[in-house]
Structure formats: structure tokens, C-alpha cells
ZATOR-789922 format. One record per residue (C-alpha): x, y, z. Coordinates in pm, whole numbers, plus 50000, padded with zeros to 5 digits. Example, Ala and Ser with C-alpha at 12.3 -4.5 7.8 and 13.67 -1.06 7.14 Angstrom:
% ZATOR-789922
<c1->51230	c2->49550	c3->50780>
<c1->51367	c2->49894	c3->50714>
% end
This chain:
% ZATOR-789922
<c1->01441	c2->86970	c3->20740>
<c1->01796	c2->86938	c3->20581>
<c1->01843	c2->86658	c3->20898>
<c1->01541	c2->86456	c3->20733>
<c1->01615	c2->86472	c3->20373>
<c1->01971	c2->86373	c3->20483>
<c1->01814	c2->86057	c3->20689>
<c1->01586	c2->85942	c3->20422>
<c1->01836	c2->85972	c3->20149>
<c1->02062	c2->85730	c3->20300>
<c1->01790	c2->85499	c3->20439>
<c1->01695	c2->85473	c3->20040>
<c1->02047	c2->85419	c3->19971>
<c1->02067	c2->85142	c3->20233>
<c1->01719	c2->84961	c3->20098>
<c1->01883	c2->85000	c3->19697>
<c1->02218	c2->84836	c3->19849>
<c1->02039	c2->84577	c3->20053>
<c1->01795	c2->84469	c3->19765>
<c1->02105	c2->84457	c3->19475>
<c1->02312	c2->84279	c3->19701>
<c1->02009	c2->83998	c3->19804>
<c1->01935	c2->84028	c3->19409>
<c1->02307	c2->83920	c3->19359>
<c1->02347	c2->83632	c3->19583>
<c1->01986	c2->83466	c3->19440>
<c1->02122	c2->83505	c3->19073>
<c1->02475	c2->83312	c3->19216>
<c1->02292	c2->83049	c3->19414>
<c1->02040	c2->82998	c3->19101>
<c1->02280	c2->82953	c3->18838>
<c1->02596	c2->82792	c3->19030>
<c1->02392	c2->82468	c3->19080>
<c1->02216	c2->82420	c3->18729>
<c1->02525	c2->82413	c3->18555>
<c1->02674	c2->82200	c3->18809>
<c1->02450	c2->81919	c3->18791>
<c1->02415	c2->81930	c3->18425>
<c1->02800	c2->81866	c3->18371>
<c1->02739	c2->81589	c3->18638>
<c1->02467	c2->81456	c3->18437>
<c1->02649	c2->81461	c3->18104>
<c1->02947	c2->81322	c3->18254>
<c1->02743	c2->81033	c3->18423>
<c1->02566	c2->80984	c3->18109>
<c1->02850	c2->80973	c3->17886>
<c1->03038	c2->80741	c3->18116>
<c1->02694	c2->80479	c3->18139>
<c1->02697	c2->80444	c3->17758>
<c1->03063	c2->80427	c3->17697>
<c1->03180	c2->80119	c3->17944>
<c1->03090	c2->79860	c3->18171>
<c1->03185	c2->79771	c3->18542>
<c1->03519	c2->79710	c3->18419>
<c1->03555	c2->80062	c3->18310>
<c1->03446	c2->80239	c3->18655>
<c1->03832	c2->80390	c3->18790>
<c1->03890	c2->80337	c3->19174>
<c1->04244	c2->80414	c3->19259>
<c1->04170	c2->80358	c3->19660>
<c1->04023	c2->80038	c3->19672>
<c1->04221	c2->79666	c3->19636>
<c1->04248	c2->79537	c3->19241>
<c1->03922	c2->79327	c3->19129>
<c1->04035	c2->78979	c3->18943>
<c1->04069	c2->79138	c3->18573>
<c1->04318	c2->79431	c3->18742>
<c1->04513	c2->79172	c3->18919>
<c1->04549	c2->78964	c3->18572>
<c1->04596	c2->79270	c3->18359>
<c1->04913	c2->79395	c3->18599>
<c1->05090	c2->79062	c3->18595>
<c1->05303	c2->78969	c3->18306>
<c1->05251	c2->78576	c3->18366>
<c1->04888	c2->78627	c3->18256>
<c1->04896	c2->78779	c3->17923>
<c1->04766	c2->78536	c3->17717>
<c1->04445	c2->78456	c3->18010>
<c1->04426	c2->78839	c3->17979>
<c1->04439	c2->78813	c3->17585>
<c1->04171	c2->78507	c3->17596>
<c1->03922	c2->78685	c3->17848>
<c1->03908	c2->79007	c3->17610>
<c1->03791	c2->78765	c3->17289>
<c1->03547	c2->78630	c3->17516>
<c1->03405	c2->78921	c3->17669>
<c1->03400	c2->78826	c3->17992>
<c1->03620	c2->79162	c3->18107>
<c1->03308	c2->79289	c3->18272>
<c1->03159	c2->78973	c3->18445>
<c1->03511	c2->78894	c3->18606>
<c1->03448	c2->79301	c3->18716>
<c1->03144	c2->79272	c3->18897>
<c1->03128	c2->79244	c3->19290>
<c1->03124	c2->78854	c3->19274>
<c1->03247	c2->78721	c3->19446>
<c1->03443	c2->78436	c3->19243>
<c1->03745	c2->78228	c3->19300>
<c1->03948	c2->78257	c3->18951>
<c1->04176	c2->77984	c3->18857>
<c1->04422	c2->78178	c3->18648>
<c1->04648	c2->77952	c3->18434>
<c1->04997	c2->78091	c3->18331>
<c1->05120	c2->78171	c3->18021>
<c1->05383	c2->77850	c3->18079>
<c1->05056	c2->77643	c3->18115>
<c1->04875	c2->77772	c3->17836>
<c1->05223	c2->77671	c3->17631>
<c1->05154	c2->77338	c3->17771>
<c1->04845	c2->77284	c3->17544>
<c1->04935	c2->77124	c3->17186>
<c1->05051	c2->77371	c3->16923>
<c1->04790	c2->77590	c3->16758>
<c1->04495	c2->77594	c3->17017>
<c1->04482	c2->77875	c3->17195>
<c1->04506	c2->78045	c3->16838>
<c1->04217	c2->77880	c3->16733>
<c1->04006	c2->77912	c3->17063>
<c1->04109	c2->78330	c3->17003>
<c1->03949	c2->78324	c3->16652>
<c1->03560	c2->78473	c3->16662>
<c1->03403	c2->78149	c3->16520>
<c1->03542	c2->77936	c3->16882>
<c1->03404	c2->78207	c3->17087>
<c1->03150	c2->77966	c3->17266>
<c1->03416	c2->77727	c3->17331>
<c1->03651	c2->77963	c3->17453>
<c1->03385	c2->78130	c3->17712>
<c1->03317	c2->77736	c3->17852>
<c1->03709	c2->77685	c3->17905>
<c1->03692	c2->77986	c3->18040>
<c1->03365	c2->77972	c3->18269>
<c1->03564	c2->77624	c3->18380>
<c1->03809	c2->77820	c3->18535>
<c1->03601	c2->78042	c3->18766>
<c1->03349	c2->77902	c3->19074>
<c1->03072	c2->78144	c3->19230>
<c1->03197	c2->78247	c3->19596>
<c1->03543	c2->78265	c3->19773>
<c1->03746	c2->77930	c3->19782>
<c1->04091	c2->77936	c3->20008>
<c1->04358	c2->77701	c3->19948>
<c1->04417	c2->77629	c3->20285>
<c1->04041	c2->77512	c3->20342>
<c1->03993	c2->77263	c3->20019>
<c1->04047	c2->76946	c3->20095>
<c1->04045	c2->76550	c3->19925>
<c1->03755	c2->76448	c3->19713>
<c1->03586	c2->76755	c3->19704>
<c1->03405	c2->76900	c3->19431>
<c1->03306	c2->77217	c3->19314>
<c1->03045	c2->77331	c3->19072>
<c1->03213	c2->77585	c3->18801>
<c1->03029	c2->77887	c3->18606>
<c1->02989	c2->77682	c3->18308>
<c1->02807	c2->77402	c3->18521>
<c1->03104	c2->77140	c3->18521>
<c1->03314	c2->77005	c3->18829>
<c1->03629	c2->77065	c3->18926>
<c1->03789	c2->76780	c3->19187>
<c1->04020	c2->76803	c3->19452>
<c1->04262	c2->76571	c3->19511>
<c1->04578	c2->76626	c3->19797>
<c1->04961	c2->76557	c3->19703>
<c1->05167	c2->76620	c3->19983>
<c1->04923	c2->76838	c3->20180>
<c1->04874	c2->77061	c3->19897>
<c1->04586	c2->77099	c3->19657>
<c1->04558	c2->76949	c3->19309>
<c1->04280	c2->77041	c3->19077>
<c1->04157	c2->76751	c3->18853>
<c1->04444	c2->76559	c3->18919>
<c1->04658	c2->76823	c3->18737>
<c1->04656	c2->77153	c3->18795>
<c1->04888	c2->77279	c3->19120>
<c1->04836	c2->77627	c3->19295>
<c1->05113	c2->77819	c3->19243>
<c1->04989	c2->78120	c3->19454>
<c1->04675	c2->78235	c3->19597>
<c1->04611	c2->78618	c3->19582>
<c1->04311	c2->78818	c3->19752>
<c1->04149	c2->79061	c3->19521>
<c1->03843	c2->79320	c3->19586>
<c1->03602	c2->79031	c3->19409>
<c1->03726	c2->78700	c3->19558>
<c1->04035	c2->78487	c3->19528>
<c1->04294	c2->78426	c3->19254>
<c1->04474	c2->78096	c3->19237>
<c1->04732	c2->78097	c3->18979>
<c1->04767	c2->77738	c3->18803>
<c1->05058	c2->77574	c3->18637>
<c1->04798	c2->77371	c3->18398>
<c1->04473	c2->77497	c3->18186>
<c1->04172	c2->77308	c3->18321>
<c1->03958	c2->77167	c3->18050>
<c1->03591	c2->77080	c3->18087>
<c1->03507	c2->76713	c3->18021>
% end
């Protein structure tokens, strides 16, 4: 009798252990996600209503056109005029765009007292068409334009090509100083500011 008290105590014991320990593991599996996914969602959230494209971080993939700008110190005033114009997040996006990017030396080129006065919040309109000028809708190497060609830009002008010495000129002007590849398109860094007609 002793023998069957024995068994059936132990078997209860067994049942109690089996049920708090099942009991445990639900309560750990039900809460764990919940508050997962709601500091997910906050975070997400908060991030959506704080910045644009050009806020997203991506440390693995190649520099879009505004990253390459904003890390080169021969850009700072295109950097400084695409800010005031809020175009950070359109030159962001996935274009993708070919960006002729002026230098500082060719913004210096322009007479005295412009770009200050395309910066100020009343030339904002003419400052996004200058701007606009400079960028065309789809990936344009160097090596591939070629005499009398045109191309439509973002703010519906043309840019021309003309050939000096087997090399590019835009509008008659502007020479490509370097070409770089970003994760949006092409970068051609210009020694003049192009200027819509």
C-alpha cells in the first residue's frame, strides 16, 4: 500500500512539475515577442516622422550622390546650396541621376554676391532651377557622351555636348573634372556652374 501511495505521490509531483514548467515557457514566449515588436514599432515610427530618405543610415552599401558631396571638401558650398533648396532628399532617393557637381572654385567663378543671394529664402525657386539644371534622370558616362548631343535636365532645360580634344564639354563651358559612381547614379564634378537659359 506504502508502494502505491509512494508511486502516486511522485506521479503528482511529476504532473505539478510538468504543468509549471509548460506554464513557464507560454508566459516567456507570450510576453518576449509583444514587447519586442512594440519597441520595433516605436522605433520605426519615430524614425518615419523624424527624416526622409536622406536620413535612412546604411554603413554597407556604396555612398548615394548627397553622401559623396557631403564627404568631399571641394563641394561645400553645392552641399550648402542643396540644403536651402531642399533637395537633400530627392538627390537621396534610388534615382538614378547623373549629378553635375560644380566646385567650390567654380561657384567662385560666378560674379560677386550671387550665390549669397540665390542662398537667401526669397531666391529659393531660382536656386532649385539652377540646381534641377545640374542633375539629368538616368545614368550618363563620360566616356559614352559624345558631339551635339543633348540632354533633357530635371528642371526641363538642355544641356549640350560639345568635344575638345576627345573630352566632353557641357554647354560649351563646363569640363569634367572627374566622374565618380555612387549607389544612385553618376557624379561628374565640373569646373563651371551651368546656368539655365
Amino acid at each position: 500500500m506504502y508502494f502505491f501511495a509512494s508511486i502516486f505521490k511522485l506521479n503528482t509531483m511529476k504532473s505539478s512539475f510538468k504543468f509549471l514548467f509548460i506554464a513557464g515557457i507560454l508566459s516567456i514566449v507570450s510576453c518576449g515577442p509583444k514587447g519586442d515588436s512594440t519597441t520595433e514599432e516605436s522605433k520605426t515610427s519615430g524614425t518615419e516622422t523624424v527624416t526622409g530618405q536622406s536620413g535612412v543610415q546604411d554603413d554597407v552599401s556604396n555612398p548615394n550622390a548627397v553622401q559623396v558631396a557631403l564627404s568631399s571638401i571641394d563641394h561645400t558650398t553645392l552641399v550648402t546650396a542643396v540644403k536651402a533648396a531642399e533637395l537633400v532628399d530627392a538627390l537621396s532617393n534610388a534615382g538614378p541621376f547623373t549629378v553635375f557637381a560644380p566646385t567650390n572654385a567654380a561657384f567662385d567663378k560666378l560674379p560677386a554676391g550671387t550665390v549669397g543671394g540665390l542662398l537667401k529664402p526669397e531666391k529659393k525657386d531660382a536656386l532649385i532651377d539652377i540646381l534641377q539644371y545640374h542633375v539629368f534622370v538616368g545614368v550618363l558616362n563620360a566616356e559614352n557622351l559624345a558631339e551635339g548631343q543633348t540632354y533633357g535636365q530635371v528642371n526641363g532645360g538642355n544641356i549640350k555636348i560639345t568635344m575638345v580634344d576627345g573630352k566632353p564639354v557641357i554647354n560649351g563651358k563646363a569640363h569634367i573634372l572627374a566622374s565618380i559612381k555612387a549607389s544612385n547614379g553618376m557624379i561628374h564634378v565640373i569646373d563651371e556652374v551651368l546656368l539655365p537659359q
